[in-house]
PDB file of N, CA, C and O in Angstrom:
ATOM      1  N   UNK A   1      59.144  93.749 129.131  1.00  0.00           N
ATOM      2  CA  UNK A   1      60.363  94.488 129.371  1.00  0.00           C
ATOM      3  C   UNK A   1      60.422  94.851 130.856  1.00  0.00           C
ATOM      4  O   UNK A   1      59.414  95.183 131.480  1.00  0.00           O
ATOM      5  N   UNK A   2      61.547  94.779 131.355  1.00  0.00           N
ATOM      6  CA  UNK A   2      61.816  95.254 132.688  1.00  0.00           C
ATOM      7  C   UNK A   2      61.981  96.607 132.977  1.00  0.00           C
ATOM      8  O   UNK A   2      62.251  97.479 132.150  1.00  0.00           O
ATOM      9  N   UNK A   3      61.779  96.785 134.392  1.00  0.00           N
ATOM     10  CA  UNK A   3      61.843  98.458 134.340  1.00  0.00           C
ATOM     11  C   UNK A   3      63.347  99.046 134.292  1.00  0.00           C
ATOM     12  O   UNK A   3      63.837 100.173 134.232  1.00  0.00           O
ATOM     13  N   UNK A   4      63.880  97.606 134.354  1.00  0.00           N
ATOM     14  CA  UNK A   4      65.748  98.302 134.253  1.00  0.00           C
ATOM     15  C   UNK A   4      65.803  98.368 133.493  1.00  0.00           C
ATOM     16  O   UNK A   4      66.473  99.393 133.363  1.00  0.00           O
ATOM     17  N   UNK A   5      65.508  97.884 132.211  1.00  0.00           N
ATOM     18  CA  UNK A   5      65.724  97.837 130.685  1.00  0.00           C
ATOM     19  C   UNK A   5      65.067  99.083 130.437  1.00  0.00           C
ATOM     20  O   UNK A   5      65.660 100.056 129.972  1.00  0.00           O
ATOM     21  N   UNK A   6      63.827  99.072 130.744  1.00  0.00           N
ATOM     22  CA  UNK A   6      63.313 100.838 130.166  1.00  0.00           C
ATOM     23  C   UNK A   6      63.790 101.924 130.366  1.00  0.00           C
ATOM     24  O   UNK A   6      63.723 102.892 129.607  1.00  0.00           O
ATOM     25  N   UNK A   7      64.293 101.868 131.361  1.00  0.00           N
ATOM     26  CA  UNK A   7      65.275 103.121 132.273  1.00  0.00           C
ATOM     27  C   UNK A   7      66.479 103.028 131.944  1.00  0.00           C
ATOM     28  O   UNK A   7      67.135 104.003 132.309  1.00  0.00           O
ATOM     29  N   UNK A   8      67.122 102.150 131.328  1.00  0.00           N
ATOM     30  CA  UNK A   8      68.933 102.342 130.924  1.00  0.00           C
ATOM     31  C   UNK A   8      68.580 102.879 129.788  1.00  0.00           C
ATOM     32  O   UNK A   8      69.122 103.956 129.541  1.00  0.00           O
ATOM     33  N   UNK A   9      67.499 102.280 128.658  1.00  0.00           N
ATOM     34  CA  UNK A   9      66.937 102.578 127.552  1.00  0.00           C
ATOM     35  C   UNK A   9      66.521 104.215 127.300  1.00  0.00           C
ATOM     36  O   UNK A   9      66.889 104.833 126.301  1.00  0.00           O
ATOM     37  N   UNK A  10      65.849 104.688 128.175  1.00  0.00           N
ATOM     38  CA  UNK A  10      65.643 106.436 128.740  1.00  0.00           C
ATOM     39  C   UNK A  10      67.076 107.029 128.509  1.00  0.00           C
ATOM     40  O   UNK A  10      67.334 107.757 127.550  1.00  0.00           O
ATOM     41  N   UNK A  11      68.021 106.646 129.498  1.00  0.00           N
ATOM     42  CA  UNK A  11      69.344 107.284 129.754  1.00  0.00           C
ATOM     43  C   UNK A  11      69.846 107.158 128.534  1.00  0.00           C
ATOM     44  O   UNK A  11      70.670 108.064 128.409  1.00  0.00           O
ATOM     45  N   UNK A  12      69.799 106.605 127.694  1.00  0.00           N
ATOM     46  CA  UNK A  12      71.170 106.012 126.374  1.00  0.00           C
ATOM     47  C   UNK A  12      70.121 106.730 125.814  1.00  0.00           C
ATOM     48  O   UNK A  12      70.544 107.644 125.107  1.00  0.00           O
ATOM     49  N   UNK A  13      69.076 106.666 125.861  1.00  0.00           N
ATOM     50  CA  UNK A  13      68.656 107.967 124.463  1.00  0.00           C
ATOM     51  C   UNK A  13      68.840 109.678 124.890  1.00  0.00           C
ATOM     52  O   UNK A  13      69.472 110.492 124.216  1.00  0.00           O
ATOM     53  N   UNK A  14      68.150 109.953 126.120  1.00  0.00           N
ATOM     54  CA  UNK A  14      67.614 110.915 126.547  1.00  0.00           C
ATOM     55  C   UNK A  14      69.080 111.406 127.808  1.00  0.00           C
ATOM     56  O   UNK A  14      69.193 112.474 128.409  1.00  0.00           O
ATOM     57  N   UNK A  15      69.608 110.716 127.838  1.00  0.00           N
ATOM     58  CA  UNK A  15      70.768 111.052 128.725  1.00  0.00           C
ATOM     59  C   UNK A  15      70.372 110.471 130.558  1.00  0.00           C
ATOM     60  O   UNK A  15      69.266 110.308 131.073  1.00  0.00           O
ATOM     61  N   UNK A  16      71.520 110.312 131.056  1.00  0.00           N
ATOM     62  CA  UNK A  16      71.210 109.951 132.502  1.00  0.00           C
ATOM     63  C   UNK A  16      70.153 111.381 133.154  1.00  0.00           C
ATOM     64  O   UNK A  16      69.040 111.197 133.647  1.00  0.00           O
ATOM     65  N   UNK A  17      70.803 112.737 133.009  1.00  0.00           N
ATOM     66  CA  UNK A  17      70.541 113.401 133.502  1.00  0.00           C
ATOM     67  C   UNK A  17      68.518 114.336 133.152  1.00  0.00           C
ATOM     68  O   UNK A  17      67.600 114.777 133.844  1.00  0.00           O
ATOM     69  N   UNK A  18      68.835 114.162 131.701  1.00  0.00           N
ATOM     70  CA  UNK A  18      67.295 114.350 131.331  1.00  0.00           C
ATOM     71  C   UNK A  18      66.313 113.241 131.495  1.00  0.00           C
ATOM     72  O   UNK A  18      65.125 113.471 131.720  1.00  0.00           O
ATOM     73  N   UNK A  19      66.863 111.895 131.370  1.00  0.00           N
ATOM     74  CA  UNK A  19      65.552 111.029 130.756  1.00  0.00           C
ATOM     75  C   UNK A  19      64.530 111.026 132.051  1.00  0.00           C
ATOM     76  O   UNK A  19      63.441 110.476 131.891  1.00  0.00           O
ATOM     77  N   UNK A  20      64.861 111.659 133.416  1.00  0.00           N
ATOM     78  CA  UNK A  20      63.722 111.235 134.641  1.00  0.00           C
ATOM     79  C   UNK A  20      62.991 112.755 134.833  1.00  0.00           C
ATOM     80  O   UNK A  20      62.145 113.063 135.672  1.00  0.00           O
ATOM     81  N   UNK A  21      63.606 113.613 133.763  1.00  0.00           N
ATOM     82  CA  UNK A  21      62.944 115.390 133.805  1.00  0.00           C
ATOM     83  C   UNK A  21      61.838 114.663 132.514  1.00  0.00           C
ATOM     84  O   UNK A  21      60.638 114.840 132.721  1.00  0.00           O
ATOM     85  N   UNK A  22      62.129 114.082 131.567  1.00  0.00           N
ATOM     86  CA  UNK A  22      61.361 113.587 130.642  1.00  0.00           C
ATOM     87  C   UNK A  22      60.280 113.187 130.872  1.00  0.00           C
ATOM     88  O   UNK A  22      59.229 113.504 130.316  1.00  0.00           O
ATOM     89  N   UNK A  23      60.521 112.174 132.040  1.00  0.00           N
ATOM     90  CA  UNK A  23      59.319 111.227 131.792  1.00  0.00           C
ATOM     91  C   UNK A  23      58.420 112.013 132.729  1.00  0.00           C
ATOM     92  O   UNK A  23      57.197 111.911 132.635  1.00  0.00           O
ATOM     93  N   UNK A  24      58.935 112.710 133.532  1.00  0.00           N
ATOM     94  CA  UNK A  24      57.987 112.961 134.749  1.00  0.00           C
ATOM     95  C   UNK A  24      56.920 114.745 133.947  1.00  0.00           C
ATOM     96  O   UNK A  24      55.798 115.093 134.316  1.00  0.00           O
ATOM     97  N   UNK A  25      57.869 115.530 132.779  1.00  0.00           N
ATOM     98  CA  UNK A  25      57.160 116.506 132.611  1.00  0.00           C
ATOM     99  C   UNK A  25      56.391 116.111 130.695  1.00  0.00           C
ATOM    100  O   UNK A  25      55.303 116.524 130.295  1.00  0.00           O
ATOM    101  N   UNK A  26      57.051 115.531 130.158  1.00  0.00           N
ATOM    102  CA  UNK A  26      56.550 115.253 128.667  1.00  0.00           C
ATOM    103  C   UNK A  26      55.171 114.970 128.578  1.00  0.00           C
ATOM    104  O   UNK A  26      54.837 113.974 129.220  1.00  0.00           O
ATOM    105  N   UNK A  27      54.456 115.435 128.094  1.00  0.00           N
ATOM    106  CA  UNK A  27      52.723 114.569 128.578  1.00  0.00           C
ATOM    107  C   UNK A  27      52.708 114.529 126.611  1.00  0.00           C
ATOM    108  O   UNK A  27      52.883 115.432 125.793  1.00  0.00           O
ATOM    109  N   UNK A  28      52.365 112.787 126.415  1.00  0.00           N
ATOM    110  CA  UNK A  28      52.474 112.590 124.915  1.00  0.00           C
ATOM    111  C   UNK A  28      51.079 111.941 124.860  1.00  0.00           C
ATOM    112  O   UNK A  28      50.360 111.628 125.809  1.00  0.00           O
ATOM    113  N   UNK A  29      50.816 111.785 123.315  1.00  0.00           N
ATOM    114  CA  UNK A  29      49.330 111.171 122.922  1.00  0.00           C
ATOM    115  C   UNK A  29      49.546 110.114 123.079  1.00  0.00           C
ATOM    116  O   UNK A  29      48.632 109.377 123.448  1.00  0.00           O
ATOM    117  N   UNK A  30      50.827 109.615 122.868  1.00  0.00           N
ATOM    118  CA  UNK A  30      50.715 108.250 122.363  1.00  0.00           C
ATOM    119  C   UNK A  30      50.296 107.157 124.033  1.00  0.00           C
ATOM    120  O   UNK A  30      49.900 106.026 124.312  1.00  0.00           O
ATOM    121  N   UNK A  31      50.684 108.331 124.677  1.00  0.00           N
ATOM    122  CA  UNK A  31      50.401 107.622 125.923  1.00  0.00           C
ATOM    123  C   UNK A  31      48.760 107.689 126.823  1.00  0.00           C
ATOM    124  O   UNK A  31      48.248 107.344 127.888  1.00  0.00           O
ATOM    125  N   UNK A  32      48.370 108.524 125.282  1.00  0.00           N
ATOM    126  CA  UNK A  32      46.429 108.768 126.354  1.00  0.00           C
ATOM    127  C   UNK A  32      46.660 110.302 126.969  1.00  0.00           C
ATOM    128  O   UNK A  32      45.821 110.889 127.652  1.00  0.00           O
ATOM    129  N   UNK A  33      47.778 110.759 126.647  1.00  0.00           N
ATOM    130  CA  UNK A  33      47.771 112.407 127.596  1.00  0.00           C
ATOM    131  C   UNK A  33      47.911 111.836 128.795  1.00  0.00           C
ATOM    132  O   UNK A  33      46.946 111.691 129.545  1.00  0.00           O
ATOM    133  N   UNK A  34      49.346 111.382 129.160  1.00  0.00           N
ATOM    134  CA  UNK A  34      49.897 111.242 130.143  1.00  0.00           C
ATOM    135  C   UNK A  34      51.504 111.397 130.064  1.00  0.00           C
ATOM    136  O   UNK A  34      51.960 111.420 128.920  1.00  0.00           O
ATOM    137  N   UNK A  35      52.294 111.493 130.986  1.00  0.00           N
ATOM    138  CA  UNK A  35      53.629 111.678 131.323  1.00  0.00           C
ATOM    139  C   UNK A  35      54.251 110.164 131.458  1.00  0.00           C
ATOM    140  O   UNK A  35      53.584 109.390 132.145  1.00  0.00           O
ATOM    141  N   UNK A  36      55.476 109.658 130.864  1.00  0.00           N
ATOM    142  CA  UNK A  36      55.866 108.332 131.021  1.00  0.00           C
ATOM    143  C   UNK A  36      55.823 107.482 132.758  1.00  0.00           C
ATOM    144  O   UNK A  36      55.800 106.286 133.049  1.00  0.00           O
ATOM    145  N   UNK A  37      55.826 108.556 133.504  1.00  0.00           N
ATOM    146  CA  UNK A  37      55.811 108.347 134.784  1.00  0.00           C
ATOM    147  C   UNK A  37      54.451 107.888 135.622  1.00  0.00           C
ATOM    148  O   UNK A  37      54.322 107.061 136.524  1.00  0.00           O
ATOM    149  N   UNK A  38      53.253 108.969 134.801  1.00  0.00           N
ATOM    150  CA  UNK A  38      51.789 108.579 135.206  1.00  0.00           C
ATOM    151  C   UNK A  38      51.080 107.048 134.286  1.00  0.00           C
ATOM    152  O   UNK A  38      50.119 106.338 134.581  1.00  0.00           O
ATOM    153  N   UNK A  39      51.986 106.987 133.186  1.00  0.00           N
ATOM    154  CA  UNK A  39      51.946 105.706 132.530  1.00  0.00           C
ATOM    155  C   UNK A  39      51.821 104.504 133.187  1.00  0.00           C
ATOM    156  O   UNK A  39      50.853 103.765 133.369  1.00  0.00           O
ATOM    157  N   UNK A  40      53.689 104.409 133.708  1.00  0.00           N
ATOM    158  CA  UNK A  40      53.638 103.417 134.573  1.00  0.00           C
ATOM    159  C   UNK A  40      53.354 103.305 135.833  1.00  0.00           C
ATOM    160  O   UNK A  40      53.451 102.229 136.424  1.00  0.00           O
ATOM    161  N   UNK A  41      52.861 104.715 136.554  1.00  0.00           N
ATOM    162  CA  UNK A  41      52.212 104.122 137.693  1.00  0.00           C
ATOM    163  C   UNK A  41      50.675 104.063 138.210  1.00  0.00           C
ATOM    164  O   UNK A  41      50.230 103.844 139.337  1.00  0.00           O
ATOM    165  N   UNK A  42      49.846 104.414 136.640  1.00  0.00           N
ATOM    166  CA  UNK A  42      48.614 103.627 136.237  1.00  0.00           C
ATOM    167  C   UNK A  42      48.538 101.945 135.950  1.00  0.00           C
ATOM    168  O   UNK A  42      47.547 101.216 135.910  1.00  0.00           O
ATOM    169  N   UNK A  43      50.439 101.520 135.709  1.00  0.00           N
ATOM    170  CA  UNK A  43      50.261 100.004 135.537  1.00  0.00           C
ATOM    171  C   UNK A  43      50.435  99.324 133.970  1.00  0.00           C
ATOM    172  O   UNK A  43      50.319  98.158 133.590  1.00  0.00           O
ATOM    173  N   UNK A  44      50.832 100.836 133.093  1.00  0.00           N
ATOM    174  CA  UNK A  44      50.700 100.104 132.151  1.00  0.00           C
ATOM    175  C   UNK A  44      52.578  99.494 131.845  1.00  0.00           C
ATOM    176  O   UNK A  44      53.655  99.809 132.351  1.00  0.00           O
ATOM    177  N   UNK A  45      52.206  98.626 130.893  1.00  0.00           N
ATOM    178  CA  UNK A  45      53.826  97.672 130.547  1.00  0.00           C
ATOM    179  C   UNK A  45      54.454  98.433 130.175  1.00  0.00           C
ATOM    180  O   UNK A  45      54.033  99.164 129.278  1.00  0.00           O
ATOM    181  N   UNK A  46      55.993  98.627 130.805  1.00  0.00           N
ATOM    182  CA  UNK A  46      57.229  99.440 129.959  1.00  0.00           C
ATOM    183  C   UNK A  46      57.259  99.067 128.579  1.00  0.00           C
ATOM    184  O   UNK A  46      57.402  99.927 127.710  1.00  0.00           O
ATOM    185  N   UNK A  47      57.141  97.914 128.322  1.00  0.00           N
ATOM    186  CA  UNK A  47      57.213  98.266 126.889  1.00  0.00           C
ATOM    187  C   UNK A  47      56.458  98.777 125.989  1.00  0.00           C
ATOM    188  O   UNK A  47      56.990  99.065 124.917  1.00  0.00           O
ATOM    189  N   UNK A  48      55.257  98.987 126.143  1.00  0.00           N
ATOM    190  CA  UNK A  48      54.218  99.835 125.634  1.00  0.00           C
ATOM    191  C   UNK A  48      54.556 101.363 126.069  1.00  0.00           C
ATOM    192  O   UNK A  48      54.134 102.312 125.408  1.00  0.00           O
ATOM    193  N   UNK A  49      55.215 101.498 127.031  1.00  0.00           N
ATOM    194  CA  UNK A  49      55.609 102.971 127.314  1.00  0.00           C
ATOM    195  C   UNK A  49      56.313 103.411 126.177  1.00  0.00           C
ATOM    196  O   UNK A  49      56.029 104.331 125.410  1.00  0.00           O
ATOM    197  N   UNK A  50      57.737 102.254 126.164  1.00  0.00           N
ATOM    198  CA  UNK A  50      58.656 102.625 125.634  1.00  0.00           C
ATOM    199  C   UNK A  50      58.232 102.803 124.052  1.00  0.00           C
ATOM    200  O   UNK A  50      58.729 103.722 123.401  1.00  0.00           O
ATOM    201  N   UNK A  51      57.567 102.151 123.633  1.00  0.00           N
ATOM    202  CA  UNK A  51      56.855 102.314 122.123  1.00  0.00           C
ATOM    203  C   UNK A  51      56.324 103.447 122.125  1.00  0.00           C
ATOM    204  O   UNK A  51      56.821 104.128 121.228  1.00  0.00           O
ATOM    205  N   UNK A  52      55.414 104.084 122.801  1.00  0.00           N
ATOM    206  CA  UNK A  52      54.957 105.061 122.891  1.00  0.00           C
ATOM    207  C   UNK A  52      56.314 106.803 122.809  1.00  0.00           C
ATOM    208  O   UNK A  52      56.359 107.940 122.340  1.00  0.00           O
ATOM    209  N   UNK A  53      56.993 106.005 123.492  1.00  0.00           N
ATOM    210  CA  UNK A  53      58.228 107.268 123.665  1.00  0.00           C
ATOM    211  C   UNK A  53      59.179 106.790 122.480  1.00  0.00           C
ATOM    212  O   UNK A  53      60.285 107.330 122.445  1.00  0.00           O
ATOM    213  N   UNK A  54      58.916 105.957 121.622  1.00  0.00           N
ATOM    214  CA  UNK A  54      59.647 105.982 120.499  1.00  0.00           C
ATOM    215  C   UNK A  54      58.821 106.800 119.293  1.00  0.00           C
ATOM    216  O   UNK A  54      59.224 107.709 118.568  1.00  0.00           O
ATOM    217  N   UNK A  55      57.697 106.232 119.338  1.00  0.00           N
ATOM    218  CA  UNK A  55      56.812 106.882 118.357  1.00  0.00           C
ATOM    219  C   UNK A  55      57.253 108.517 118.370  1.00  0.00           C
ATOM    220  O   UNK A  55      57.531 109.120 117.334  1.00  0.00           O
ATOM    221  N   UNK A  56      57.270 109.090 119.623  1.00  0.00           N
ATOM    222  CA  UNK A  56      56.685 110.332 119.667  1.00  0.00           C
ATOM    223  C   UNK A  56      57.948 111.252 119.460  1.00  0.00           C
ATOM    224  O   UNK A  56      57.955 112.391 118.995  1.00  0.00           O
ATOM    225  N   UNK A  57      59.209 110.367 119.991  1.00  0.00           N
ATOM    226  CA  UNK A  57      60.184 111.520 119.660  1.00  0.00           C
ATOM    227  C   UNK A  57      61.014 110.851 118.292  1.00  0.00           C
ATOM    228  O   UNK A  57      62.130 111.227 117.934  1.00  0.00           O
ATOM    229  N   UNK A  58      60.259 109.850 117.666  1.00  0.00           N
ATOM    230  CA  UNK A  58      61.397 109.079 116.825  1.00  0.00           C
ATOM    231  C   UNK A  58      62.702 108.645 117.492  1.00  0.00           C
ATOM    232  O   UNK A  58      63.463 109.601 117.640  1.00  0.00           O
ATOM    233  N   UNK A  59      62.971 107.989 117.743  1.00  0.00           N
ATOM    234  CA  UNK A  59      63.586 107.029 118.770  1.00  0.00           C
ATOM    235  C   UNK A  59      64.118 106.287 117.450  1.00  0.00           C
ATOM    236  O   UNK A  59      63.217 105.792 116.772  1.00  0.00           O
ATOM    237  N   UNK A  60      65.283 106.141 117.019  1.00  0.00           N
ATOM    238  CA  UNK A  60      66.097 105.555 115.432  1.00  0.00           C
ATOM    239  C   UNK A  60      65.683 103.979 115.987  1.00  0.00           C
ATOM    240  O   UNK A  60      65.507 103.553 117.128  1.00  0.00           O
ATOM    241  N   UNK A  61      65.604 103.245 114.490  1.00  0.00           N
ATOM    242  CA  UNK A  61      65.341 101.695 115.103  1.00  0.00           C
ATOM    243  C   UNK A  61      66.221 100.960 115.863  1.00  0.00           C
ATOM    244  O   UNK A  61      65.852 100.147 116.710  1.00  0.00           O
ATOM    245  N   UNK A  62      67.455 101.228 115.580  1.00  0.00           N
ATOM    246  CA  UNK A  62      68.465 100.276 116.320  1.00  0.00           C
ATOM    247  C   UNK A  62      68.839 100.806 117.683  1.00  0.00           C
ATOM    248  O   UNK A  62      69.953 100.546 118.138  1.00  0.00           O
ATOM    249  N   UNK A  63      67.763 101.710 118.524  1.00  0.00           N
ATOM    250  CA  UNK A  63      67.832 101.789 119.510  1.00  0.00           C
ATOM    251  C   UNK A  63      66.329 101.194 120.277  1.00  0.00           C
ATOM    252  O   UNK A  63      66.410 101.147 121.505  1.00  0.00           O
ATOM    253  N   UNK A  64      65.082 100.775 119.719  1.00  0.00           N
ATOM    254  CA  UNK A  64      64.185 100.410 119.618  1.00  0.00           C
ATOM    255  C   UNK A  64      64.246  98.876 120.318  1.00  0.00           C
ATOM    256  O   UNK A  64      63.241  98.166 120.339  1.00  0.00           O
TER     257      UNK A  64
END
């Protein structure tokens, strides 16, 4: 997944205005106890992020 795709994906769930307060303060398990932001700039794949930020807030499938 691209990082444009993960980030329009953020906004359409989480809104333009929250989804970059999200990623930068949320610290989830699914991510190892990290923030979506320390995620990817440890390197790991948006789409494993984005799974991770579906798991955790339930994220409905047909936005998945």
């Amino acid at each position: 997944m691209r990082l444009t795709i993960f980030w329009e994906r953020m906004a359409d769930h989480f809104g333009a205005g929250y989804a970059d307060s999200f990623a930068r303060d949320h610290v989830m398990a699914e991510l190892g106890g990290r923030t979506v932001q320390q995620a990817l700039a440890e390197g790991w794949d948006a789409k494993d992020v984005w799974r991770g930020v579906c798991t955790a807030v339930d994220v409905p499938e047909g936005k998945r």
